[in-house]
N, C-alpha and C positions, 0 to 999 in steps of 0.2 A: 406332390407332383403337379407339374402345371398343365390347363389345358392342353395345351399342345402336345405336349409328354403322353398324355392320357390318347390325345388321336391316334400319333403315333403309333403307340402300342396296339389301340384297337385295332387302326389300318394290319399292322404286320401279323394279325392273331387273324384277322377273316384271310386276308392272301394267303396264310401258312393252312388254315380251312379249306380254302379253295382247293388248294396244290393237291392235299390231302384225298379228298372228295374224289375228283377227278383221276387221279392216281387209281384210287380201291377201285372207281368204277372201271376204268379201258386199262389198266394190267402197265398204264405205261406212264413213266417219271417225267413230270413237264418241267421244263427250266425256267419256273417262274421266281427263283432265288436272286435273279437280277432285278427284277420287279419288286420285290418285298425291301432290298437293299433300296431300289429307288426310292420306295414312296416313302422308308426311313429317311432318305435323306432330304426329299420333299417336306415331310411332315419339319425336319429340323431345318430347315431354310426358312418355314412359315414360323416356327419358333424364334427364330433370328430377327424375321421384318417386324414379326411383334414387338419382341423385344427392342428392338431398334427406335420402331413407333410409340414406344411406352417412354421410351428414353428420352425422346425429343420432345416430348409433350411433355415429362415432369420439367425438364427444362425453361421448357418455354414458360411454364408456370410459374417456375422458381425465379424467373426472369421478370415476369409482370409483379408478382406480388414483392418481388425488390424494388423494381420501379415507382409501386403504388408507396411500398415503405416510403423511399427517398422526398417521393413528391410530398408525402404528407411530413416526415420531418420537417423539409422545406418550409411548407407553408406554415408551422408552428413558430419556427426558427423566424420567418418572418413577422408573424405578429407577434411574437416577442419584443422583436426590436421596433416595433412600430407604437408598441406599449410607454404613453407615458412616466418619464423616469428613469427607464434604461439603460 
């Protein structure tokens, strides 16, 4: 379970707390099932830009160290051919 997941759940287990609490003390049902629903979907939106930001980072990485590959081919590739003989 990933960070997020793990918020998540804590968030919707203290809101379901809360409702609870408040509930046994005043005899009366509060409609915080919209709230709990939200911060679920909160928490998985924040899971999403993570993941989004996780995404674009391996990328970019997978991006430079093919770059860095290419370049250094390159310059092998070059002094090869600059090597007398070849």
């Amino acid at each position: 379970m990933g960070l997020f997941d793990t918020f998540k759940q804590k968030a919707t287990e203290l809101l379901q707390g809360a409702k609870d609490q408040v509930s046994e003390l005043t005899g009366v049902e509060l409609p915080v099932d919209g709230l709990i629903d939200q911060a679920g979907q909160t928490a998985a939106d924040a899971t999403d830009a993570g993941q989004n930001l996780a995404d674009t980072a391996t990328g970019t990485i997978d991006q430079a160290g093919q770059g860095l590959a290419d370049n250094a081919k390159g310059a092998v590739t070059d002094a090869t051919d600059r090597l007398p003989g070849t």
